[in-house]
matplotlib code that plots the C-alpha trace (Angstrom):
import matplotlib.pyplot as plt

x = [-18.7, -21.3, -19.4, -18.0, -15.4, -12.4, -10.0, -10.0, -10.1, -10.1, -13.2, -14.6, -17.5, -20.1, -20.1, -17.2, -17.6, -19.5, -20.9, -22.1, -23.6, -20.4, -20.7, -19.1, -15.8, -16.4, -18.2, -21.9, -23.8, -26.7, -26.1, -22.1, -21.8, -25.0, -26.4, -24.7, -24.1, -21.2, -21.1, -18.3, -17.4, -15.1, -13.5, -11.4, -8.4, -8.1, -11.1, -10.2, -10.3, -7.2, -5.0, -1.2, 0.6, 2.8, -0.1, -1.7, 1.6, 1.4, -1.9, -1.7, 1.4, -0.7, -3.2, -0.7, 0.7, -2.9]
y = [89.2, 86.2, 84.1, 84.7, 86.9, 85.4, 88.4, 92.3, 91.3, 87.0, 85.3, 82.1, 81.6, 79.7, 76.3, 75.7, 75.5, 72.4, 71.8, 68.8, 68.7, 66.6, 65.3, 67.9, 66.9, 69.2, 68.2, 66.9, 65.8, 63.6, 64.0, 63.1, 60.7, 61.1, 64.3, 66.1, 69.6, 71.2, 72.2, 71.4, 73.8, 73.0, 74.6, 74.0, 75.5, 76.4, 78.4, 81.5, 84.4, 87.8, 84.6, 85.5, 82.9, 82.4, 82.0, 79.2, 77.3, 77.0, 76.9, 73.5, 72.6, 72.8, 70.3, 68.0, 67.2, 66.8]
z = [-44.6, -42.8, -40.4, -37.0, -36.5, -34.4, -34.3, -35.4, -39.1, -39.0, -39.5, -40.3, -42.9, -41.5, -43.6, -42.1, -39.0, -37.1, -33.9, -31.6, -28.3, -26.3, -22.8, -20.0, -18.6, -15.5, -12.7, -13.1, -9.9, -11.2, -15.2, -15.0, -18.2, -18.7, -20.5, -23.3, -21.7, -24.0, -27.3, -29.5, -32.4, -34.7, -38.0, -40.9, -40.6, -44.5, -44.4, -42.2, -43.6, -42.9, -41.1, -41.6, -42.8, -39.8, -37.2, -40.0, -39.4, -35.6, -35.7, -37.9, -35.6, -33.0, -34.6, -35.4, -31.7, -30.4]

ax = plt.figure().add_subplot(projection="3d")
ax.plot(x, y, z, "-o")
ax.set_aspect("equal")
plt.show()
């Protein structure tokens, strides 16, 4: 299966997933505000692959009070 494997049979195929280059919120020196140092990765919830259905719950439960 192509995507990236999260857990011992849970994976995520690649289109959806999405990433960004985000600006660090650790320390900086010079670059602080400045220089888009972390990479964001996001992915779509629906698309995981060998998810039990009670970890998809608290997983979107978790979305949901961000």
């Amino acid at each position: 299966m192509d995507g990236l494997e999260i857990a011992e049979g849970v994976w995520l195929p690649w289109p959806a997933l999405t990433e960004r280059a985000v600006r660090s919120p650790g320390p900086g020196g010079q670059n602080v505000n400045k220089v888009a140092t972390a990479i964001e990765l996001r992915a779509q919830l629906h698309a995981l692959v060998g998810l039990s259905e009670a970890a998809r719950v608290r997983l979107a439960q978790a979305r949901d009070r961000r």
